[in-house]
Backbone as ProteinMPNN parsed JSONL, in Angstrom:
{"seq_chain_A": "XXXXXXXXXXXXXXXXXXXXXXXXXXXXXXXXXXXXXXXXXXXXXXXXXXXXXXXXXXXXXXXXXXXXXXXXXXXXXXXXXXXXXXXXXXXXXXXXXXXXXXXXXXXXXXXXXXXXXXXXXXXXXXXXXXXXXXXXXXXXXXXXXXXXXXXXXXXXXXXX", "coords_chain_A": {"N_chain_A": [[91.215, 81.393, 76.791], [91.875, 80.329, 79.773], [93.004, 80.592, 83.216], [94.625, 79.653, 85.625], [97.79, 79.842, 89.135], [99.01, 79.01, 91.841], [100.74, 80.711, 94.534], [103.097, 80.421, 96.989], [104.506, 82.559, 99.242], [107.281, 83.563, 101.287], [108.249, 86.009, 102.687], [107.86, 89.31, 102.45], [109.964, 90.131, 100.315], [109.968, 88.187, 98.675], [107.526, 88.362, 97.544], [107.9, 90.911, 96.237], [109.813, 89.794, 94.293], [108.114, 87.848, 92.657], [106.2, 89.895, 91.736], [108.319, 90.866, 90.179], [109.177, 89.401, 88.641], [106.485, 88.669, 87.056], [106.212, 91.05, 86.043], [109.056, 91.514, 84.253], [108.008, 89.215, 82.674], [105.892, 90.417, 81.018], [104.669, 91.627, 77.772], [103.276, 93.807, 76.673], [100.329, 96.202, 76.55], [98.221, 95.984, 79.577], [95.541, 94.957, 81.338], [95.42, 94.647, 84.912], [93.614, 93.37, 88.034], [93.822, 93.822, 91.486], [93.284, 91.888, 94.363], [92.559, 91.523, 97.841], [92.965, 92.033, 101.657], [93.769, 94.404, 103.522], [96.826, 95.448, 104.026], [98.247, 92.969, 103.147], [100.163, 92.838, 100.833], [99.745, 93.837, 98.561], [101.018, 96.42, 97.108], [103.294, 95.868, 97.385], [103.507, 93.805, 95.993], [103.143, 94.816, 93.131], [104.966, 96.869, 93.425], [107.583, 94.875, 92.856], [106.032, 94.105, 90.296], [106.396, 96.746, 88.381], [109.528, 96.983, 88.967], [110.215, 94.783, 87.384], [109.147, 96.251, 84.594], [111.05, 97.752, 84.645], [111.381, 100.216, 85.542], [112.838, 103.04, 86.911], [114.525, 103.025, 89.764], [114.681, 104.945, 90.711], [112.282, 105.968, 91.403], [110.436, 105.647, 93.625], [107.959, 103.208, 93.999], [104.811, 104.131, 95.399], [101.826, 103.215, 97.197], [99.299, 104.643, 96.021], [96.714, 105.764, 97.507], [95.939, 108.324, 98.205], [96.387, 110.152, 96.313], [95.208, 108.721, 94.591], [95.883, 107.205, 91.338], [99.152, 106.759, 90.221], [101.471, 107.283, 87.864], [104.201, 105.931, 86.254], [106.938, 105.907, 84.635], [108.541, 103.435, 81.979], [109.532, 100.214, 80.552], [106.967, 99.427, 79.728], [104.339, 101.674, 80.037], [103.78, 102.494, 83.496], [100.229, 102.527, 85.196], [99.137, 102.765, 88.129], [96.764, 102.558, 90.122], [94.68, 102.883, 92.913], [91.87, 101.792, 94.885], [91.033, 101.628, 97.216], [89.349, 104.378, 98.602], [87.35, 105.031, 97.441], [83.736, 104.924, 97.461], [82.481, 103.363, 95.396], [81.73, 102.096, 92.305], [80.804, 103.693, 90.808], [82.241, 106.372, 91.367], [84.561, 106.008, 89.816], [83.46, 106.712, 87.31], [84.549, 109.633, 87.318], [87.277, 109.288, 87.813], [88.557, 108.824, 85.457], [88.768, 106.099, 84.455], [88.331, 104.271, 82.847], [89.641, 105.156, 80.442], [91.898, 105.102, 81.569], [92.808, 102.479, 81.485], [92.794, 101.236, 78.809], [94.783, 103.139, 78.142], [97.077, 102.489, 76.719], [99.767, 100.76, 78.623], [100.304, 98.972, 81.321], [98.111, 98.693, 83.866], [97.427, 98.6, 87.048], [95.459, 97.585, 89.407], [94.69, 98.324, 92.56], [92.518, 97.336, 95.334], [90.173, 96.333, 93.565], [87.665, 95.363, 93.376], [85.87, 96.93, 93.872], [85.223, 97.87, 91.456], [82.699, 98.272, 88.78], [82.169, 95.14, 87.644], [81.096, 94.588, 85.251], [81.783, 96.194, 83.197], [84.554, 96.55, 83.047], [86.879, 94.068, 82.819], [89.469, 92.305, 83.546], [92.681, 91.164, 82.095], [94.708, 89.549, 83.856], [93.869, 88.696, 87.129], [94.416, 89.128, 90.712], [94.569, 87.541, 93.51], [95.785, 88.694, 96.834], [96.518, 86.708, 100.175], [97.3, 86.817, 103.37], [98.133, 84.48, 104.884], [99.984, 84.012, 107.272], [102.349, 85.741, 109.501], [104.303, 86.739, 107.816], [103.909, 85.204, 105.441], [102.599, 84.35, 102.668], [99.559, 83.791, 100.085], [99.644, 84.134, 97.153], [97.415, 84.069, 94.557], [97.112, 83.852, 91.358], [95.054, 84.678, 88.325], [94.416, 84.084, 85.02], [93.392, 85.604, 82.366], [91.681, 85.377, 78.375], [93.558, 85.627, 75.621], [96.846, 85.204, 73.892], [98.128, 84.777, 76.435], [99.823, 82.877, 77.272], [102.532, 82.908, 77.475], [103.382, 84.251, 79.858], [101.649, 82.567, 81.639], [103.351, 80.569, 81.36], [105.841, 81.221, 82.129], [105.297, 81.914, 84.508], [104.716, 79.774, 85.875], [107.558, 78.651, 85.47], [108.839, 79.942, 87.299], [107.87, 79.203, 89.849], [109.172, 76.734, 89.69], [111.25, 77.331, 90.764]], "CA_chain_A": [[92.001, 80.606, 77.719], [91.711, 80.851, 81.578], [94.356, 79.447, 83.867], [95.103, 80.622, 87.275], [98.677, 79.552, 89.585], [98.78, 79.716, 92.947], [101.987, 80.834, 94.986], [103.062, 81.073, 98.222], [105.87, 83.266, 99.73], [107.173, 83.115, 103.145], [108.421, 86.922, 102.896], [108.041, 90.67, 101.592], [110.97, 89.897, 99.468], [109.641, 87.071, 97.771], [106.445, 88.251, 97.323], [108.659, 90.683, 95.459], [110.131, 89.075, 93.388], [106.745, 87.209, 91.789], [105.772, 90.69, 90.893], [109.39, 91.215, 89.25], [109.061, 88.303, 87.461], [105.414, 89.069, 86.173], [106.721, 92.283, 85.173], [109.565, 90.962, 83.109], [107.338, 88.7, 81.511], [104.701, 91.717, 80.092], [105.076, 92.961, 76.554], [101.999, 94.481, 75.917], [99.171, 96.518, 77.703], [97.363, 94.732, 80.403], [94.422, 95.1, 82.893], [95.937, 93.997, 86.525], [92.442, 93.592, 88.808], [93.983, 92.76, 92.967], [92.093, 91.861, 95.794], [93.35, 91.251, 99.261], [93.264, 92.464, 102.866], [94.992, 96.183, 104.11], [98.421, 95.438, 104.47], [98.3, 92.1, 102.491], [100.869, 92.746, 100.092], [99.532, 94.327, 97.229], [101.405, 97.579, 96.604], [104.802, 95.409, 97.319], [103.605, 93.045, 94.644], [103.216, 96.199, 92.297], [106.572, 97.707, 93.75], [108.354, 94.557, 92.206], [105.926, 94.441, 88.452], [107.601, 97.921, 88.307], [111.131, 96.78, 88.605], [110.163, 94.139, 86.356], [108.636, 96.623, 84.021], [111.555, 98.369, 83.64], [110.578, 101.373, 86.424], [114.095, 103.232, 87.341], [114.802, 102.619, 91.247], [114.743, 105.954, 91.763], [111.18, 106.498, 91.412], [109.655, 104.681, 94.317], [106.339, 103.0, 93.782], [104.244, 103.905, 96.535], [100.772, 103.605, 96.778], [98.064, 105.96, 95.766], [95.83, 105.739, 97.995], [95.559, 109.95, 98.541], [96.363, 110.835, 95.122], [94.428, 107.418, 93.56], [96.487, 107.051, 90.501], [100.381, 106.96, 90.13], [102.054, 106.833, 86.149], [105.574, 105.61, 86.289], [107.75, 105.462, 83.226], [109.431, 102.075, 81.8], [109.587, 99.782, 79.155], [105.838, 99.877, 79.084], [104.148, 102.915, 81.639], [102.587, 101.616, 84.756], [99.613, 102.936, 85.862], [98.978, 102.763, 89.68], [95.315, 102.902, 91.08], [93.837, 102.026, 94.209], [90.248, 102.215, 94.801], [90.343, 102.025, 98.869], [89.094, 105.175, 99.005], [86.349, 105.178, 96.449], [82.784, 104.411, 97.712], [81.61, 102.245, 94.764], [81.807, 102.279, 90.852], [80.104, 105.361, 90.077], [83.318, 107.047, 91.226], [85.211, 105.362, 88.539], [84.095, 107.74, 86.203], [85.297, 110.95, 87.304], [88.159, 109.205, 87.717], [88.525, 108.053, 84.024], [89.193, 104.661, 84.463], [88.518, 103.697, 81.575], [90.593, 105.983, 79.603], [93.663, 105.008, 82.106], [92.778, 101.049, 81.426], [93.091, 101.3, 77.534], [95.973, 104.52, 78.033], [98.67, 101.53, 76.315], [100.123, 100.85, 79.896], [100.063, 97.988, 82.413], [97.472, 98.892, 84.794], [97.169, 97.474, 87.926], [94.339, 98.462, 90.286], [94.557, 97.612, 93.925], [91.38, 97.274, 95.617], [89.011, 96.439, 92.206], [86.439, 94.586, 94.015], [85.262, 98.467, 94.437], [84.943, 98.296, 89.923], [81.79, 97.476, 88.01], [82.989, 94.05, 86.717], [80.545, 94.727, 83.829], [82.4, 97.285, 82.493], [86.135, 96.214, 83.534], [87.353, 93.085, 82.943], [91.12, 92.336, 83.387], [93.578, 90.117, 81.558], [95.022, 89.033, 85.158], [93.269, 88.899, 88.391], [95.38, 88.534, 91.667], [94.206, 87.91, 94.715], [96.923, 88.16, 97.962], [95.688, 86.024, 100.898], [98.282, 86.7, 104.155], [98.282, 82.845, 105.216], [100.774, 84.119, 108.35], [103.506, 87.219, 109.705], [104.82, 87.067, 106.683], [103.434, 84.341, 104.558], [101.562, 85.206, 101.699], [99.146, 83.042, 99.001], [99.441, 84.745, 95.614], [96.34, 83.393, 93.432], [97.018, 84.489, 89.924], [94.031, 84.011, 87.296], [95.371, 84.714, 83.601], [92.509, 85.642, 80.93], [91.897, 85.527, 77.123], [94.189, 85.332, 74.23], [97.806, 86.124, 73.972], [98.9, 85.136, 78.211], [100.416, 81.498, 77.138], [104.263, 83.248, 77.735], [102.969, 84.941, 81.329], [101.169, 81.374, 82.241], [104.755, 79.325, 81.503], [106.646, 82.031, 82.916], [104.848, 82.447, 86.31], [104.652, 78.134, 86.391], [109.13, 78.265, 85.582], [109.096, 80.751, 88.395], [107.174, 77.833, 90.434], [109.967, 75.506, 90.003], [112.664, 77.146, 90.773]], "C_chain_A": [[91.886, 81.223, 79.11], [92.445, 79.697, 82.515], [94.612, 79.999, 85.258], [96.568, 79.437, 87.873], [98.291, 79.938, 90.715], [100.584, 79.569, 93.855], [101.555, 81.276, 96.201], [104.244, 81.679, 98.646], [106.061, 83.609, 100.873], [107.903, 84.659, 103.635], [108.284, 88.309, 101.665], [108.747, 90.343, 100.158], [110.71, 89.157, 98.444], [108.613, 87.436, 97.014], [106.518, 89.688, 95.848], [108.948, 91.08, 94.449], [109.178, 87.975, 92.882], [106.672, 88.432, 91.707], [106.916, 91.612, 89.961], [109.276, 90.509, 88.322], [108.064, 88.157, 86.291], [106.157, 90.228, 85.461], [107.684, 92.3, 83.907], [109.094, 90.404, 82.136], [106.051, 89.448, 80.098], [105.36, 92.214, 79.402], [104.025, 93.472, 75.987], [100.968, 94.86, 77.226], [98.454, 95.63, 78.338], [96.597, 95.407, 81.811], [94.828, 94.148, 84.014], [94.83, 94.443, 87.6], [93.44, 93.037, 90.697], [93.453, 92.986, 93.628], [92.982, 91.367, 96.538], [92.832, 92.32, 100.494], [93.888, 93.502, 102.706], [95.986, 94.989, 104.444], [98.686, 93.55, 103.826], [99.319, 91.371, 101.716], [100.642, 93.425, 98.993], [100.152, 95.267, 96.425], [103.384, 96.623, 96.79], [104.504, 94.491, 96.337], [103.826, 94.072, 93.272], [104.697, 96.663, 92.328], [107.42, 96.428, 92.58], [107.721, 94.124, 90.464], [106.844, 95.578, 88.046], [108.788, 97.678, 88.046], [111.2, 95.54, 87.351], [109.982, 94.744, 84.799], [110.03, 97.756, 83.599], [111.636, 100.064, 84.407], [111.927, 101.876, 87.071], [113.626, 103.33, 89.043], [114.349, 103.839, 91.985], [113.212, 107.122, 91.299], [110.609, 105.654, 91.937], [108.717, 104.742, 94.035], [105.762, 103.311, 95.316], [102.37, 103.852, 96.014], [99.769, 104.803, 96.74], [96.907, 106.539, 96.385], [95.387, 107.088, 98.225], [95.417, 110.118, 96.975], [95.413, 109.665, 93.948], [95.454, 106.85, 92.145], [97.748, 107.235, 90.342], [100.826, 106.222, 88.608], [103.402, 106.729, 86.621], [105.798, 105.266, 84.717], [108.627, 104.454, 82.717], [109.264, 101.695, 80.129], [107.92, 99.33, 78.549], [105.286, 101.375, 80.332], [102.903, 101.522, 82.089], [101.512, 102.853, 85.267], [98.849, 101.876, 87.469], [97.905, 103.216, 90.295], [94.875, 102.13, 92.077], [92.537, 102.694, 94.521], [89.782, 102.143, 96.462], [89.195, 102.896, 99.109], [87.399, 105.908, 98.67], [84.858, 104.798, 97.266], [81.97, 103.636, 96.919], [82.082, 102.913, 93.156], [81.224, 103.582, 90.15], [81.474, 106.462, 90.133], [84.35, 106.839, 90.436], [85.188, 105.899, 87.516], [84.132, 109.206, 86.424], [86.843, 110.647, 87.446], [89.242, 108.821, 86.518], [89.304, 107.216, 83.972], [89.749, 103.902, 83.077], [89.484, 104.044, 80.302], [92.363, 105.663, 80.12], [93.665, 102.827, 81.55], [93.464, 100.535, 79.68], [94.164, 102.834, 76.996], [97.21, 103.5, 76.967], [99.592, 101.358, 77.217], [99.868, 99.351, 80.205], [99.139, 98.808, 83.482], [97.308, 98.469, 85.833], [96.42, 98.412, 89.051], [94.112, 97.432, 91.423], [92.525, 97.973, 94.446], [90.019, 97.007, 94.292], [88.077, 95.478, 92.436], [85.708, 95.688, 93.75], [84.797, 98.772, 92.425], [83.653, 97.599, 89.922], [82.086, 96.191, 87.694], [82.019, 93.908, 85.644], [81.689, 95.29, 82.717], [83.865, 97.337, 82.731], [86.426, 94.682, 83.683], [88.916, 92.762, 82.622], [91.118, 91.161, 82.451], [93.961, 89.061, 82.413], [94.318, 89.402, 86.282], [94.042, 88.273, 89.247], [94.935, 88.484, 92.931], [95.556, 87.343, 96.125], [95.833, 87.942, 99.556], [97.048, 86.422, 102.058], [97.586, 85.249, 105.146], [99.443, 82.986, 107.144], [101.521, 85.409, 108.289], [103.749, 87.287, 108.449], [104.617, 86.392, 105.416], [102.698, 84.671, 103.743], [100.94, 84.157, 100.592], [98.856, 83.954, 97.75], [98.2, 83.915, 95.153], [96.36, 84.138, 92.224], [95.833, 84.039, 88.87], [94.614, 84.63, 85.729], [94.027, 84.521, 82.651], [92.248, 86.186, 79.063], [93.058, 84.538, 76.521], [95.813, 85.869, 74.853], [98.749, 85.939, 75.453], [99.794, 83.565, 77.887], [101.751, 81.945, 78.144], [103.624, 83.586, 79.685], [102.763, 83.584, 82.453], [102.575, 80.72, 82.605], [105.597, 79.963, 82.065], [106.794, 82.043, 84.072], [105.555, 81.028, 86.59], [106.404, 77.903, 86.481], [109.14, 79.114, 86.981], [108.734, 79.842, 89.978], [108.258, 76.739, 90.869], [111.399, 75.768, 90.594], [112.826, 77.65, 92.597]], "O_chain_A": [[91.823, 82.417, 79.403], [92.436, 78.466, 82.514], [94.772, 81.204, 85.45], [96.628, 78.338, 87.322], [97.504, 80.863, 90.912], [101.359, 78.615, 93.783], [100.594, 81.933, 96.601], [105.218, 81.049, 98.234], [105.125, 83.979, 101.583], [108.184, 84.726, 104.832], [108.524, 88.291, 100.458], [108.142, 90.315, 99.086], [111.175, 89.412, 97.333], [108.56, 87.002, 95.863], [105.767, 89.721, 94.873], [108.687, 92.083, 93.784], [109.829, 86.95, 92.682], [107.835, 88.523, 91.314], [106.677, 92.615, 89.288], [109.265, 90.919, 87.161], [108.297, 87.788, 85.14], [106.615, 90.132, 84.323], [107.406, 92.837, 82.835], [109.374, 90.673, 80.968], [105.643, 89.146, 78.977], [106.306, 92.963, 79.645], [103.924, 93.553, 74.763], [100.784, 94.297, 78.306], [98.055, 94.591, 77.812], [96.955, 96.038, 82.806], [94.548, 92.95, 83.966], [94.894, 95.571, 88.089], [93.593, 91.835, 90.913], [92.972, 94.103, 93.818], [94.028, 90.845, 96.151], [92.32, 93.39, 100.162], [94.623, 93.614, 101.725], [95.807, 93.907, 105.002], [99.615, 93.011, 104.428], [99.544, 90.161, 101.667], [101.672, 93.615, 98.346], [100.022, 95.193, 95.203], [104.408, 97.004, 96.224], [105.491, 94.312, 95.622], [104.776, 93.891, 92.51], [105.428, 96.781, 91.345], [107.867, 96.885, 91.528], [108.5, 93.879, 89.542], [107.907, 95.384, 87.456], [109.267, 98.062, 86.979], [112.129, 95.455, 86.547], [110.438, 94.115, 83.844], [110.072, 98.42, 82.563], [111.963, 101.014, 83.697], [112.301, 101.076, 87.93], [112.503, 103.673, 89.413], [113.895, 103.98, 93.121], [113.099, 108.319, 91.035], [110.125, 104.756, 91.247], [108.173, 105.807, 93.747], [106.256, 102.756, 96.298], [101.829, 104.248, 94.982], [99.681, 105.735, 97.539], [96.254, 107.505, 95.987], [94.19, 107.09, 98.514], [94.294, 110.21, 96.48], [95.101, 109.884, 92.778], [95.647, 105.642, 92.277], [97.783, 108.461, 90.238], [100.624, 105.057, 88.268], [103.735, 107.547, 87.479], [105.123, 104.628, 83.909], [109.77, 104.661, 83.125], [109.037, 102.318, 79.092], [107.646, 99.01, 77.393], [105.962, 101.826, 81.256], [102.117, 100.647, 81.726], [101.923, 103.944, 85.662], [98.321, 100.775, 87.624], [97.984, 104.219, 91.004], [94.726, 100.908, 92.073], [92.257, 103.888, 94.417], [88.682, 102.444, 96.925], [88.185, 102.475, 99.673], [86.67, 106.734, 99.22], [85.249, 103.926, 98.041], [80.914, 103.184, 97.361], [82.649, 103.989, 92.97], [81.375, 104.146, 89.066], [81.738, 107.227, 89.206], [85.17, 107.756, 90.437], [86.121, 105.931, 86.713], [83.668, 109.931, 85.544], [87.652, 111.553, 87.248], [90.443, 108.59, 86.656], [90.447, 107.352, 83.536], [90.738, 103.368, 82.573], [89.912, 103.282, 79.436], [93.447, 105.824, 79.561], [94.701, 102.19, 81.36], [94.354, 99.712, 79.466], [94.237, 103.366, 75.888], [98.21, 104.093, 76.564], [100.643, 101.832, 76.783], [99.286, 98.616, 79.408], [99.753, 99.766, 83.952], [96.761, 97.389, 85.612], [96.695, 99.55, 89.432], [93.634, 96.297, 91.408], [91.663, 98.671, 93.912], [88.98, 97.665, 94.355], [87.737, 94.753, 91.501], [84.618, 95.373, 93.273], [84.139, 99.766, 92.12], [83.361, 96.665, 90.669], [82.79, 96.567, 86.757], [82.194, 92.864, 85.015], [82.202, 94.788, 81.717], [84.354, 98.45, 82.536], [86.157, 94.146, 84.758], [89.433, 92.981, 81.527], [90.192, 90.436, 82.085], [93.756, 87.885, 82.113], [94.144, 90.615, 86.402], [94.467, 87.144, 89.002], [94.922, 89.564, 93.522], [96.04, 86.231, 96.336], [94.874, 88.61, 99.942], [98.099, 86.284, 101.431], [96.647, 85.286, 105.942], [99.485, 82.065, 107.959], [101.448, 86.137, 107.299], [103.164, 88.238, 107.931], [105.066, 86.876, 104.377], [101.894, 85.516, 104.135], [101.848, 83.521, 100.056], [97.73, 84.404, 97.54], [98.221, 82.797, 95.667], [95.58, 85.082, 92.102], [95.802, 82.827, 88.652], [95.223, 85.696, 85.634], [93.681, 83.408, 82.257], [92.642, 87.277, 78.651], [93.376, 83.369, 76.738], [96.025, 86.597, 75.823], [99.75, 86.612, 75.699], [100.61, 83.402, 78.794], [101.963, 81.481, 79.265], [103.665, 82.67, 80.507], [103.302, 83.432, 83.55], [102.93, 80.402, 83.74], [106.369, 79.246, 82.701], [107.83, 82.132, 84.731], [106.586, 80.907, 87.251], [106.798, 77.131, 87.355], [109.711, 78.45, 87.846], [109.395, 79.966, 91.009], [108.305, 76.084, 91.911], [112.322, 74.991, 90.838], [113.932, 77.66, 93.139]]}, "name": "protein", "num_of_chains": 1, "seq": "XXXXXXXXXXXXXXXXXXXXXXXXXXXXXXXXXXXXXXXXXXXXXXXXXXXXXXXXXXXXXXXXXXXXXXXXXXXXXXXXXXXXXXXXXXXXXXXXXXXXXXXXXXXXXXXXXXXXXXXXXXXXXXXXXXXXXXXXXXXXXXXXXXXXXXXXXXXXXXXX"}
């Protein structure tokens, strides 16, 4: 199954709350691929999977971009990679990607344009588009088996 949503959000806040809401909806490990622009949104979409996920308050998400990888503890663990920094897929494995992708976690890897896509293929792919100051186009893609709940989830989140 392959399904994508597309959202738009007219602030930070909103943008959120769509990655609180994803987060609530995850009960099981998952490959999170996002693409976007610097300053886009991406690590505030992350900030609210986290609170969705269950991520106590008082362990801010920030991004990784120095340290590459950030584990947070919840009702599943989040792992936190960004690949800014990386010069291409070969650096992927000293960083053991692969070992953090299949760790039993939510993964979500900012910048993963910068992955093999041979050798990494997500569940969800997100790409944030900044449409204006503060405006933002979510594009969610949902792949495989198993995302039905995530799909009807995101789409109630849609209506309301």
């Amino acid at each position: 199954m392959t399904e994508n949503i597309c959202i738009t959000t007219t602030s930070a806040e909103k943008t959120l709350n769509c990655g609180r809401v994803l987060g609530k909806l995850i009960d099981r490990p998952l490959f999170i691929a996002l693409t976007g622009d610097l300053g886009s949104g991406k690590t505030v979409l992350i900030q609210g999977l986290a609170q969705g996920l269950g991520i106590p308050p008082e362990h801010p998400v920030t991004s990784p971009t120095y340290t590459l990888v950030n584990e947070y503890d919840g009702r599943l663990p989040l792992f936190h990679v960004d690949l800014y920094r990386l010069s291409g897929p070969d650096d992927t494995i000293d960083l053991g990607l692969a070992d953090i992708i299949s760790g039993g976690g939510v993964t979500a890897i900012e910048w993963s344009e910068r992955l093999d896509g041979g050798d990494f293929s997500p569940d969800i792919a997100i790409d944030i588009a900044a449409t204006g100051e503060t405006d933002r186009r979510i594009s969610i893609f949902f792949y495989g088996t198993g995302i039905e709940n995530l799909v009807e989830g995101m789409k109630h989140f849609l209506q309301q």
